[in-house]
N, C-alpha and C positions, 0 to 999 in steps of 0.2 A: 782496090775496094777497101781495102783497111784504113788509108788513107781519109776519108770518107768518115769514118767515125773516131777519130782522134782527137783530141780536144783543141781546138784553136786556143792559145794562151793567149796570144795577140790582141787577138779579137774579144777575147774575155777581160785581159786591162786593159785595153778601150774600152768597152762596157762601164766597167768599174770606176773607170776615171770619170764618169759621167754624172758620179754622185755630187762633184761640187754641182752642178744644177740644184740640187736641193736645197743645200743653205741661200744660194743665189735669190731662187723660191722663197723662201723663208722670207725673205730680208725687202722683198718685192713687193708680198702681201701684206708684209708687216707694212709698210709704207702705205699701201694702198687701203686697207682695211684696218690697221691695228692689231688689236685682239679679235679673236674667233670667238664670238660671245653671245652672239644671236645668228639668226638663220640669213639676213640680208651679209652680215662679213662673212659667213663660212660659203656662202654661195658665191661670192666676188674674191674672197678671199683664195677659193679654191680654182676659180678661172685662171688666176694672176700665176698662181702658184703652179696648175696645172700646165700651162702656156708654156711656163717658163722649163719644167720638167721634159714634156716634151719634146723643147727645144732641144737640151741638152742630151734626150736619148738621142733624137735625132742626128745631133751632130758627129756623135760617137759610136753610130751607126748607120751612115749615111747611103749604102750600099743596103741596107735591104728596107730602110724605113722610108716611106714617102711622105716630104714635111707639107706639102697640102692637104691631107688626112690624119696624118698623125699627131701633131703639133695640135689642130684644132680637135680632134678628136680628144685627146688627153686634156685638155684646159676642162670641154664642158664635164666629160664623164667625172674628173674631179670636184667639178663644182659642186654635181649632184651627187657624190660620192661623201663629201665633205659635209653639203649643206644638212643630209639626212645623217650621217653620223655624228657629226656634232650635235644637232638635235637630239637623236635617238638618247642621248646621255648627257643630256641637259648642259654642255657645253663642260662637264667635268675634266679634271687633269690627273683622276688616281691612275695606278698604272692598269687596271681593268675596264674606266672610261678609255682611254687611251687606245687600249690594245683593241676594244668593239671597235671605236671608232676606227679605227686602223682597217679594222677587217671590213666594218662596213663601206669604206671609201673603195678599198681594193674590187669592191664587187664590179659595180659598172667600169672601172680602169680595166679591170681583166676580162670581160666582156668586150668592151669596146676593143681593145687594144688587140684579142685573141682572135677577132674580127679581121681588123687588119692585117692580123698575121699569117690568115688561113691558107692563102697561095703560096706563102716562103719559107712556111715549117709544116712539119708534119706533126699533127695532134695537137692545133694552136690553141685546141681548147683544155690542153692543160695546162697554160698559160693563163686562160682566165679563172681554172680552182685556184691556182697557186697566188695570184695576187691577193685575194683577201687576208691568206698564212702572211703574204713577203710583208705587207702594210703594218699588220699587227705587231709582226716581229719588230720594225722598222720603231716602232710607236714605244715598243719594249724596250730594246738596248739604250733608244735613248734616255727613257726615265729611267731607267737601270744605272745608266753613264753618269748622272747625277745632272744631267740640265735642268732648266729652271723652266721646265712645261709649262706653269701654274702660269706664266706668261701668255697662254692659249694661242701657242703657236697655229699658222696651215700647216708645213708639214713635219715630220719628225727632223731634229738632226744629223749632223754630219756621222755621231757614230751609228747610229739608225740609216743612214745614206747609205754608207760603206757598205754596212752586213747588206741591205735588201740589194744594192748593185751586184756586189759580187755574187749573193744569191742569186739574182733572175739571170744573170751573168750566164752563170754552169745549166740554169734548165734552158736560156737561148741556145746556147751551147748545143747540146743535148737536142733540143726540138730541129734543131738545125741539121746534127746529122742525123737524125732518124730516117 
């Protein structure tokens, strides 16, 4: 039984390794959209960039995520996660535009996503509180790290990747052995 609630390390740097998807993301939209500047590139911007995150949980957790729900699931909740938070704050890059936007994206991502979850963890719906905090924080350390936002990226960067990975990381973790 103890067994059971012990923390998988393994399974948490798999998780964590999962953050290059993000910059990947990044680099995707940026391609396909440019800047996030209006509400047509944060809504495509955040499909690409969602798509492509997805993928990347996906792949580094391949045992409990199913990539014909998930994958598409995470592109659109991001789009409209994106398109309304970049809006809501006028496509701003201070670190308190940033951080709403952050949170407002994580809304439908954790929704959606806490969704999918509800058959393989228990209490998958603190997965969808926790992503508005994981985005924002995500939105934070990057402009905190010194990257160059004002670029109006889709998603946060690599050091924003890291923290929110290994964050949802330990409450997968955690929802898992409950």
């Amino acid at each position: 039984m103890g067994d059971q609630h012990r923390f998988n390390t393994k399974a948490w740097l798999l998780w964590t390794a999962g953050f290059l998807s993000f910059p990947i993301a990044g680099v995707a939209a940026t391609a396909v959209v440019g800047r996030i500047n209006d509400v047509g590139s944060a809504l495509l911007g955040g499909l690409v960039a969602g798509a492509v995150i997805g993928a990347g949980q996906w792949l580094v957790a391949r045992r409990l995520l199913d990539p014909r729900t998930w994958i598409p699931a995470t592109a659109v909740a991001m789009s409209i996660g994106l398109g309304v938070g970049a809006w809501a704050v006028g496509y701003g890059t201070s670190l308190g535009e940033l951080a709403l936007m952050g949170a407002i994206t994580g809304i439908p991502l954790g929704a959606v996503q806490a969704y999918l979850l509800r058959d393989r963890v228990a209490n998958a719906w603190v997965w969808a509180a926790a992503m508005p905090l994981l985005w924002a924080l995500g939105w934070t350390v990057t402009t905190a790290g010194g990257i160059d936002v004002d670029r109006q990226f889709a998603v946060f960067g690599t050091y924003g990747a890291i923290t929110f990975m290994a964050l949802s990381g330990i409450l997968l973790d955690r929802l898992r052995a409950a």
